[in-house]
SETIGU-928029 format. One record per residue (C-alpha): residue number from 1; residue in three letters; x, y, z. Coordinates in Angstrom, 2 decimals. Example, Ala and Ser with C-alpha at 12.3 -4.5 7.8 and 13.67 -1.06 7.14 Angstrom:
{seq:1 type:ALA east:12.30 north:-4.50 up:7.80} .
{seq:2 type:SER east:13.67 north:-1.06 up:7.14} .
//
This chain:
{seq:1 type:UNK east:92.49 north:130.90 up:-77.50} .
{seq:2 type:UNK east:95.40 north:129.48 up:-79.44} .
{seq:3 type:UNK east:94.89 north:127.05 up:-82.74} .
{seq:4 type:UNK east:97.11 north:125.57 up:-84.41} .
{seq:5 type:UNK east:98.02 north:123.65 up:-87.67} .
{seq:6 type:UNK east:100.46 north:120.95 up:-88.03} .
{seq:7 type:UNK east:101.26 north:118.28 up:-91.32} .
{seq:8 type:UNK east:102.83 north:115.48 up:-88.96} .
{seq:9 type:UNK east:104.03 north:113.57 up:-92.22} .
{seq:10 type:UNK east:103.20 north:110.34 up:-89.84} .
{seq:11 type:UNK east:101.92 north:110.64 up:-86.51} .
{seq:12 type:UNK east:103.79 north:107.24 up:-85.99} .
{seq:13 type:UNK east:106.70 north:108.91 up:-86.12} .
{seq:14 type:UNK east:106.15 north:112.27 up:-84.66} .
{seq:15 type:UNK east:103.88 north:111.43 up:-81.92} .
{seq:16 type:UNK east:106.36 north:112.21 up:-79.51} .
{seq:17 type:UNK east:107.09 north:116.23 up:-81.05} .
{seq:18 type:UNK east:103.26 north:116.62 up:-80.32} .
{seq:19 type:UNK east:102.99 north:114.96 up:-77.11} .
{seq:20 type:UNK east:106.02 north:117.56 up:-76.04} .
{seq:21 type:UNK east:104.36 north:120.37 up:-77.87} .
{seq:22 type:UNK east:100.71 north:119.52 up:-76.16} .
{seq:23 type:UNK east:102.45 north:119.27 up:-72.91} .
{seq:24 type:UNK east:104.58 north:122.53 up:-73.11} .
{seq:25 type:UNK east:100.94 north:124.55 up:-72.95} .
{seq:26 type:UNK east:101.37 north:125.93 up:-76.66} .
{seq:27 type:UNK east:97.99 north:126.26 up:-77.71} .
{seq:28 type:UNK east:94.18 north:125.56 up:-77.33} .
{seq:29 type:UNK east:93.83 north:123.14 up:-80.30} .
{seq:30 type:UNK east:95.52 north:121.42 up:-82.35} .
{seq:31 type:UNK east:94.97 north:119.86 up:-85.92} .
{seq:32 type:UNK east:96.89 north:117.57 up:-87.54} .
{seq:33 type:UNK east:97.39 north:115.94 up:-91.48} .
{seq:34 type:UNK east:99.02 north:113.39 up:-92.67} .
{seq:35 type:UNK east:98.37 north:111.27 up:-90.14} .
{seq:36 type:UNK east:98.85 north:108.01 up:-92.49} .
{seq:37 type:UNK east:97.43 north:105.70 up:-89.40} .
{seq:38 type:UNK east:94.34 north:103.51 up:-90.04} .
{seq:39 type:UNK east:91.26 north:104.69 up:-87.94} .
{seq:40 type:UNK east:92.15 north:101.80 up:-84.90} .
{seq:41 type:UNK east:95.52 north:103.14 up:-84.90} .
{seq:42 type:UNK east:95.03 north:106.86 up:-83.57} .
{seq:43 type:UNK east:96.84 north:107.24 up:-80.56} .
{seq:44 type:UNK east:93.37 north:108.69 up:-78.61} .
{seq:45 type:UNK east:94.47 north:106.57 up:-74.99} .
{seq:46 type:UNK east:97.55 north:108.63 up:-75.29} .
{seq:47 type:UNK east:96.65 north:111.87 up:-75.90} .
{seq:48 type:UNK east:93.54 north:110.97 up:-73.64} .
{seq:49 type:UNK east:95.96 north:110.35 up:-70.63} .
{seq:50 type:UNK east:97.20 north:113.72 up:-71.08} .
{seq:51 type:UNK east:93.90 north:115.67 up:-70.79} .
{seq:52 type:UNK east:93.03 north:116.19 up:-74.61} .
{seq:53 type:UNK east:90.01 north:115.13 up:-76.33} .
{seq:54 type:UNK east:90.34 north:113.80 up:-80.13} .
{seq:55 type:UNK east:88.34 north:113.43 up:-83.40} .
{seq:56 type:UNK east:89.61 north:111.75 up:-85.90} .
{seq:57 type:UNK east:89.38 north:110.49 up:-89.75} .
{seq:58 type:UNK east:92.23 north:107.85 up:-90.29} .
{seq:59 type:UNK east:94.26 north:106.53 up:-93.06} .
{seq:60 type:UNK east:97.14 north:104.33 up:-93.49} .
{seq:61 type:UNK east:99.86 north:105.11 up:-95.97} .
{seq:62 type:UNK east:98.67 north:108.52 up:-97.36} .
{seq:63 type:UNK east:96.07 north:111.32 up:-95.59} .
{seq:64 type:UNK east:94.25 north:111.44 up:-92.15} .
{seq:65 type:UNK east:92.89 north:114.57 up:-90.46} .
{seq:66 type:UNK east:92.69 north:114.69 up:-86.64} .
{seq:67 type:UNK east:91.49 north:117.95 up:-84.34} .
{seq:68 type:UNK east:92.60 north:117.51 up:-80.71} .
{seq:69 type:UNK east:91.21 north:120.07 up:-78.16} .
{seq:70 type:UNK east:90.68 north:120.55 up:-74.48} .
{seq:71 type:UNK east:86.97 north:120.68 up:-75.13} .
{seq:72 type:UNK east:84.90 north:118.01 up:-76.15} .
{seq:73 type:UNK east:84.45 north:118.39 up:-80.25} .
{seq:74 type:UNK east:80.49 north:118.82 up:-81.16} .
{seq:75 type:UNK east:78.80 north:118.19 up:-84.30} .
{seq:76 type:UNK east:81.76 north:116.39 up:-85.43} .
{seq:77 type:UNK east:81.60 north:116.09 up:-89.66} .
{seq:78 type:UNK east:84.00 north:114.04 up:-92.08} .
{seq:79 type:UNK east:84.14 north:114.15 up:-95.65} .
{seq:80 type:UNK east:83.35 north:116.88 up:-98.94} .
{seq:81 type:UNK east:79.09 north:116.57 up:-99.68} .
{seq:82 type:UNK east:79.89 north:117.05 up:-103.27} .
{seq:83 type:UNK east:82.64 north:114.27 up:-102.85} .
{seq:84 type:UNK east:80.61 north:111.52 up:-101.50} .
{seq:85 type:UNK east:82.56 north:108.96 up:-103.10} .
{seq:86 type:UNK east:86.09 north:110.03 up:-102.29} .
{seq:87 type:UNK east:87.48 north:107.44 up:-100.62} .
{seq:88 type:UNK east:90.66 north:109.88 up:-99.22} .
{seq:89 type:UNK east:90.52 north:111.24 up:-95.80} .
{seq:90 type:UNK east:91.18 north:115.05 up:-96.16} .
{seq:91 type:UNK east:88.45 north:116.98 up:-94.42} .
{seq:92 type:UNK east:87.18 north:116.70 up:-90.46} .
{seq:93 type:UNK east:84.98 north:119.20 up:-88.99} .
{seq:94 type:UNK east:84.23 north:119.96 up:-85.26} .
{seq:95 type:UNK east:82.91 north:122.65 up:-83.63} .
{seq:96 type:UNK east:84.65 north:123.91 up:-79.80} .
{seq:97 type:UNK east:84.03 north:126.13 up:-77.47} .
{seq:98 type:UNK east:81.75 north:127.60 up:-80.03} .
{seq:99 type:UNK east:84.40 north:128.15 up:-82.64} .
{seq:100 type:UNK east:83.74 north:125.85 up:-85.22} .
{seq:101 type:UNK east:87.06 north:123.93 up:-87.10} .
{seq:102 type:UNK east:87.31 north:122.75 up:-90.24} .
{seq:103 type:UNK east:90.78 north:120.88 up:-90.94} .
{seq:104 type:UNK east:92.07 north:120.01 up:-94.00} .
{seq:105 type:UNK east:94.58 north:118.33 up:-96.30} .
{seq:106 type:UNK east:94.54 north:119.46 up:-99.19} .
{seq:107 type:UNK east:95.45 north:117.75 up:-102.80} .
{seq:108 type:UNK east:98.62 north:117.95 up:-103.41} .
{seq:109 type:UNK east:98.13 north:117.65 up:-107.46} .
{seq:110 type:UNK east:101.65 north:116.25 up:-108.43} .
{seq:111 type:UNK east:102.20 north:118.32 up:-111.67} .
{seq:112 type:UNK east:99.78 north:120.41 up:-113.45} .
{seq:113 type:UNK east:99.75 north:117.93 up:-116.33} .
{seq:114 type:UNK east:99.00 north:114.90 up:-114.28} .
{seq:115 type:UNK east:95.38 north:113.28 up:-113.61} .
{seq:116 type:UNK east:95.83 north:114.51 up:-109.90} .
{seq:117 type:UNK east:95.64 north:117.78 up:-110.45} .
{seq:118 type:UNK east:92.59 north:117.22 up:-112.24} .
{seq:119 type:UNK east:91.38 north:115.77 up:-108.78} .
{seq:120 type:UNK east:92.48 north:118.54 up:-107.23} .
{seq:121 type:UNK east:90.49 north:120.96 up:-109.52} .
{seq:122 type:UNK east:87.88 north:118.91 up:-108.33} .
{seq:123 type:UNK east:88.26 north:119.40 up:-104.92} .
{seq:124 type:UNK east:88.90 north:122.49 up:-104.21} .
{seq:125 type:UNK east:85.63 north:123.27 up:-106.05} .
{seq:126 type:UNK east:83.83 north:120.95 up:-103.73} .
{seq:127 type:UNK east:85.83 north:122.12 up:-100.51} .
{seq:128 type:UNK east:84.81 north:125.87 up:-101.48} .
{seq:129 type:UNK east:81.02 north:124.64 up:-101.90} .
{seq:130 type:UNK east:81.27 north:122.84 up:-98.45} .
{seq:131 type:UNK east:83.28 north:125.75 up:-96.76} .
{seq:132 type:UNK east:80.58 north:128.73 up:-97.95} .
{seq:133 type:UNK east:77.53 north:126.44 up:-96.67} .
{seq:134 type:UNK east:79.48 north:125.98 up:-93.28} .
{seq:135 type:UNK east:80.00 north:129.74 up:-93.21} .
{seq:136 type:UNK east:76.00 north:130.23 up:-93.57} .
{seq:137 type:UNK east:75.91 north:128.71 up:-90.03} .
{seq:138 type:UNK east:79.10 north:129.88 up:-87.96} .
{seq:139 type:UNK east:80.53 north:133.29 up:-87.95} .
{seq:140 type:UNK east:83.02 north:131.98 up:-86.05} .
{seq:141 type:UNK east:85.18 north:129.32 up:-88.60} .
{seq:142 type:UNK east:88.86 north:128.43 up:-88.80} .
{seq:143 type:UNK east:89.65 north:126.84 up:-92.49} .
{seq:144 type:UNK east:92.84 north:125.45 up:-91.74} .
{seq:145 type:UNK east:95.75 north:122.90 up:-92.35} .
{seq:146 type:UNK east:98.02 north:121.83 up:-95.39} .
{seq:147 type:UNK east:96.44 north:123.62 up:-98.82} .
{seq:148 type:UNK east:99.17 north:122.89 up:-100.94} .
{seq:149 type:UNK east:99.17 north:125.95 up:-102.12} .
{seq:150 type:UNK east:102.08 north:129.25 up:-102.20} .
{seq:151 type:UNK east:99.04 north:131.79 up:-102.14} .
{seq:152 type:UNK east:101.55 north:134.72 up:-103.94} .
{seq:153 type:UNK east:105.13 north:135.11 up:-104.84} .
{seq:154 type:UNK east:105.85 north:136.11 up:-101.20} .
{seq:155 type:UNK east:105.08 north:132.60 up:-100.27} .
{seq:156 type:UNK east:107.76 north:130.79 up:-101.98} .
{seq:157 type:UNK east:111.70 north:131.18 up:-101.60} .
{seq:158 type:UNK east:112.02 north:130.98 up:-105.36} .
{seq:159 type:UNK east:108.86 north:132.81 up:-107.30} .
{seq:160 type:UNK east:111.26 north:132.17 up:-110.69} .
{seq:161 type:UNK east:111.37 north:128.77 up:-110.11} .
{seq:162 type:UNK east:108.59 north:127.88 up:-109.38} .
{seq:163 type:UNK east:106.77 north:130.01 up:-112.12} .
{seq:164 type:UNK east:103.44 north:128.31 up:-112.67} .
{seq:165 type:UNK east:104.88 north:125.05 up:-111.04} .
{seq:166 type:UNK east:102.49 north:123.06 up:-109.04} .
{seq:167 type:UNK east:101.51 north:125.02 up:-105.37} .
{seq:168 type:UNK east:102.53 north:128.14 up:-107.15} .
{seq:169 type:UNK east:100.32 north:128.25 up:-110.53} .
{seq:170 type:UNK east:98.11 north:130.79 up:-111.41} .
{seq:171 type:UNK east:95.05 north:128.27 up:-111.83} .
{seq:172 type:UNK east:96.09 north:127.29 up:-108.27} .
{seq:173 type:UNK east:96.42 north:130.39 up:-106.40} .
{seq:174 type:UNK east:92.43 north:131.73 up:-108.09} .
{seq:175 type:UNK east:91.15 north:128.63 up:-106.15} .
{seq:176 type:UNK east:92.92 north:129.85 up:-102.81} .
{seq:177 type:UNK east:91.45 north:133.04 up:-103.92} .
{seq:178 type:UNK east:87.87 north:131.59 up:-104.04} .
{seq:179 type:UNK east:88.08 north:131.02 up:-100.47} .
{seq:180 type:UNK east:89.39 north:134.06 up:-99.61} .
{seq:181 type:UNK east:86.30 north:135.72 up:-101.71} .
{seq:182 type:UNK east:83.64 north:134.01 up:-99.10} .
{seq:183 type:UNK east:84.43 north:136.38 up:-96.85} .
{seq:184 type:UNK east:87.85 north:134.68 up:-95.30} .
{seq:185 type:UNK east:90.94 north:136.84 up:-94.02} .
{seq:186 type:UNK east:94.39 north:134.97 up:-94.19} .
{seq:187 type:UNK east:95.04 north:135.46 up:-90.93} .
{seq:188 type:UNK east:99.07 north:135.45 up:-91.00} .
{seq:189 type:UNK east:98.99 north:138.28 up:-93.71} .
{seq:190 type:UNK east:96.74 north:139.85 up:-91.38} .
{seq:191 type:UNK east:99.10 north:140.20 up:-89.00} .
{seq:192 type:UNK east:102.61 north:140.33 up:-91.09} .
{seq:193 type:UNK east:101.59 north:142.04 up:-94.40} .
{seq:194 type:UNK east:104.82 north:141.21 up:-96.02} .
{seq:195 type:UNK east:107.96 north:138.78 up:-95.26} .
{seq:196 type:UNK east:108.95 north:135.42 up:-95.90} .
{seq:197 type:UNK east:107.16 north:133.24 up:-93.53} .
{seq:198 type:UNK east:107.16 north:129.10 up:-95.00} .
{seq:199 type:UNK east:106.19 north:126.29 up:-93.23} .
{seq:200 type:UNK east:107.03 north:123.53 up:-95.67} .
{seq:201 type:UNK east:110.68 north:122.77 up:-96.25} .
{seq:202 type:UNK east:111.72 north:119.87 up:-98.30} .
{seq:203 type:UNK east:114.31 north:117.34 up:-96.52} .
{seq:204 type:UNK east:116.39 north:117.21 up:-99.73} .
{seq:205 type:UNK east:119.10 north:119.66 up:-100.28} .
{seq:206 type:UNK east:119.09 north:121.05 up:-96.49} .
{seq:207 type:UNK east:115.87 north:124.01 up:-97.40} .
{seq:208 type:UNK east:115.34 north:123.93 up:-94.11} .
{seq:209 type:UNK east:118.84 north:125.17 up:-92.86} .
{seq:210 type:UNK east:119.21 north:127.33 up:-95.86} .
{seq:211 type:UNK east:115.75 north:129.17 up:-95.33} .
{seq:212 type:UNK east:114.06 north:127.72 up:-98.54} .
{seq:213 type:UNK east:110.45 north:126.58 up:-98.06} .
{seq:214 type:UNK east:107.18 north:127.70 up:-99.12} .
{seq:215 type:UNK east:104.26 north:129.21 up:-97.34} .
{seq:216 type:UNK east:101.30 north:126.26 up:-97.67} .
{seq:217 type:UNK east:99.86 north:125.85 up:-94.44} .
{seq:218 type:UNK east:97.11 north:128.30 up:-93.58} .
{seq:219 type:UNK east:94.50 north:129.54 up:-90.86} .
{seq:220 type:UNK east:91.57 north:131.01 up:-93.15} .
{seq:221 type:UNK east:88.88 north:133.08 up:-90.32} .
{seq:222 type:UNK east:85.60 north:134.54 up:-90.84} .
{seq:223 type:UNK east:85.45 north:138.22 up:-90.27} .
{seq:224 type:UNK east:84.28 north:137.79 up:-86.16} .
{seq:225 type:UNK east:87.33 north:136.03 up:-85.71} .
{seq:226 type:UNK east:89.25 north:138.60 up:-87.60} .
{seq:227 type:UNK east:88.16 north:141.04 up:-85.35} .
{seq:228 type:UNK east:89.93 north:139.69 up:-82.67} .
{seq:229 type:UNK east:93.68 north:138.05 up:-84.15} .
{seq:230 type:UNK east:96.34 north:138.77 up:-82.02} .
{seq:231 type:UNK east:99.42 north:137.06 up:-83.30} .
{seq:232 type:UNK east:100.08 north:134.24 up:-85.89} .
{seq:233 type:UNK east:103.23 north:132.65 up:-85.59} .
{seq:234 type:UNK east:105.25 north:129.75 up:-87.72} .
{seq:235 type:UNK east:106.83 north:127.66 up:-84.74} .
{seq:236 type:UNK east:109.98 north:126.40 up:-86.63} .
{seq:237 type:UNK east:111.59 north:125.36 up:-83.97} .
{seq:238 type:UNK east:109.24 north:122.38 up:-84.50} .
{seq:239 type:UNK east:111.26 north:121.65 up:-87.72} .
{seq:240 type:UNK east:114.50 north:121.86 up:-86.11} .
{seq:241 type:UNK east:113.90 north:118.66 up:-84.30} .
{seq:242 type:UNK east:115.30 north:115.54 up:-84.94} .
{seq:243 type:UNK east:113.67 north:113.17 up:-87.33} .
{seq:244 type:UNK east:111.09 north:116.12 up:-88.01} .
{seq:245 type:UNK east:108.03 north:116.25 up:-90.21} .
{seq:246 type:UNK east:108.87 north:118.52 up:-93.55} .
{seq:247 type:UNK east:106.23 north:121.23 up:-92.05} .
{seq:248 type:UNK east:106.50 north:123.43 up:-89.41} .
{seq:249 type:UNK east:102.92 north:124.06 up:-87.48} .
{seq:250 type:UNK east:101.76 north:127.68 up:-87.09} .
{seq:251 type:UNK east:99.77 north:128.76 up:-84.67} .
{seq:252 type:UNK east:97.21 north:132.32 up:-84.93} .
{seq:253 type:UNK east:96.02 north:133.45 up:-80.95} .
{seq:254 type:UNK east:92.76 north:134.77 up:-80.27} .
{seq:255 type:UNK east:91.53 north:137.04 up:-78.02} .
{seq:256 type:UNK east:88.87 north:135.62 up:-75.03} .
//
């Protein structure tokens, strides 16, 4: 089994990069951020056409989750229990082919002096709450998609730079550590230990072509899963495209 992580940055725009990418065979399923498409929007005939099956929580402008899978998604969940109220579209969870998927977008937080990142204090403690009660009930779990967060100095092209910026703070990275602490395995350092490996490269001042990014999108797996990681790979040739999203996707294969 193949699964795979992707921040479209508009699904609008990019539908056609994962239409190719569905159709070239590359993995098992596929979730998505940033869709910024209202719920009626979601290209689901499309994708349909094509032999994939879709869940989806939309959004116009900003956030939208979406899992796409050959497999019907069960038990299909949307939302943070502790966040009843939010009215941003960050979280879906499905569960296929036994494995269950829990997709996010994370807050980005802006600056680490800014009301947002406030928020995003907020919910990450929430997400954590949500993710260790989900863990109660699956041994098999995937916590994946955009965190917004360079987990270690490794994980950004610049660690001087971005000293205690925003992605890379302290306060930041002990929140990606909370997860981790459940019982999670980062499943690309699991497999490469070391090495630069991003998957978000800003479009300003050509990071991509100059191999300066960060390391933000992630596959988190419970220890059964673990067990049986074969490979995790950053597809960049996915950001080489024309009119690309800023994120490459990154894929971790399982064993049957």
């Amino acid at each position: 089994m193949k699964i795979t992580t992707w921040n479209v940055n508009s699904l609008n725009v990019r539908l056609p990069h994962v239409q190719n990418f569905l159709a070239d065979g590359r993995t098992d399923i596929l979730v998505l951020q940033e869709l910024k498409l209202d719920q009626d929007k979601f290209p689901a005939a499309a994708l349909n056409i094509m032999g994939w099956q879709t869940v989806w929580s939309g959004q116009k402008t900003y956030n939208g989750v979406a899992v796409i899978s050959r497999s019907q998604a069960q038990d299909v969940h949307t939302g943070l229990p502790l966040m009843p109220d939010d009215p941003q579209r960050r979280v879906i969870a499905a569960t296929i082919d036994g494995v269950r998927i829990i997709n996010v977008y994370c807050v980005n937080g802006e600056a680490l002096d800014s009301p947002k990142f406030a928020y995003k204090r907020e919910w990450f403690a929430a997400l954590t709450a949500f993710v260790r009660d989900e863990m109660s009930r699956h041994d098999k779990l995937v916590l994946l998609g955009d965190f917004n967060i360079a987990p270690a100095d490794a994980d950004c092209y610049d660690p001087e730079k971005w000293h205690e910026k925003i992605h890379c703070s302290s306060e930041e990275r002990s929140w990606f550590q909370a997860l981790l602490d459940l019982g999670l395995t980062d499943s690309l350092r699991q497999i490469h230990p070391e090495g630069a490996f991003y998957t978000w490269f800003d479009y300003r001042g050509a990071m991509f072509q100059r191999k300066q990014g960060l390391r933000i999108d992630h596959l988190l797996i419970t220890p059964t899963l673990a067990a049986v990681l074969e490979n995790v790979e950053v597809e960049l040739d996915m950001r080489a495209l024309e009119r690309p999203s800023d994120h490459a996707p990154v894929t971790a294969t399982f064993a049957d």
